[in-house]
C-alpha positions in Angstrom: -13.3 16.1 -1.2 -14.3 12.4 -0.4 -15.7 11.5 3.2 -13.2 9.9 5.7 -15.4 6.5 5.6 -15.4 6.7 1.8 -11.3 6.7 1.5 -11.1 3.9 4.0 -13.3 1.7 1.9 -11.8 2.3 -1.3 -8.0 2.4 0.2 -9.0 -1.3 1.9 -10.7 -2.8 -1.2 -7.4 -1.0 -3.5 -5.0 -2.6 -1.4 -6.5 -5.7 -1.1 -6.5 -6.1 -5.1 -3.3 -4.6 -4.8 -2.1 -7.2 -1.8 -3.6 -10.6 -4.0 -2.3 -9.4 -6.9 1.6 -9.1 -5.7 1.0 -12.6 -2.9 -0.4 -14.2 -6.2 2.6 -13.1 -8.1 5.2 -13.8 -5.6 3.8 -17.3 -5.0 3.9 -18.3 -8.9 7.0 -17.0 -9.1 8.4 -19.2 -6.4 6.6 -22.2 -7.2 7.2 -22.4 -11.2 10.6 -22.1 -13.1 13.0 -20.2 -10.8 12.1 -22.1 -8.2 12.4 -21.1 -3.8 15.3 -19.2 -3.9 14.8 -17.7 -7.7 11.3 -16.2 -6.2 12.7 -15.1 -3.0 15.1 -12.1 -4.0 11.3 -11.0 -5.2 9.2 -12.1 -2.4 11.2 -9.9 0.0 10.9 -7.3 -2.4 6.8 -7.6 -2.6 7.0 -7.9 1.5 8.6 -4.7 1.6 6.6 -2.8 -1.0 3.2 -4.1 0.4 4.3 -3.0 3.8 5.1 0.6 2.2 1.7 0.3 0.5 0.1 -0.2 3.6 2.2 2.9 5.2 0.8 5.0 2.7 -2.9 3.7 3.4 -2.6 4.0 6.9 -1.3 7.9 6.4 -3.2 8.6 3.8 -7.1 7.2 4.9 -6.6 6.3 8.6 -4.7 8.5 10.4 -5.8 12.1 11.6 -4.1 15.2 10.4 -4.6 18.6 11.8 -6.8 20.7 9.8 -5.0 23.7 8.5 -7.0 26.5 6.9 -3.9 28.4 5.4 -2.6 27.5 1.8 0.9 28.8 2.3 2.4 28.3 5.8 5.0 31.3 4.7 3.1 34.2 4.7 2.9 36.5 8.1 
């Protein structure tokens, strides 16, 4: 089990290769063949997954969950 400061680093420097890799994408795209509106239908689409990536990091690293000590919440 990794340290809370430990997954926040490695979530922020993961989604930041993650975040240049998709802008860097998205902005080729739009500025070579297809063109603006070619590369948009996939810019909105790298917008939205970016924001779900950053969701996921932010519920994953940042956020504080309860600590539960039971493995199966159906047993009584």
């Amino acid at each position: 089990m990794t340290s809370r400061t430990t997954q926040i680093i490695t979530g922020l420097i993961g989604l930041g290769i993650f975040a240049t890799f998709i802008i860097g994408l998205s902005h080729s795209i739009s500025t070579g063949f297809a063109g603006f509106e070619g590369g948009l239908p996939f810019a909105i689409i790298a917008g939205f997954v970016l924001c779900l990536a950053v969701y996921d990091f932010f519920d994953e690293a940042v956020r504080k969950k309860p600590t539960d000590n039971s493995t199966d919440n159906n047993k009584q």
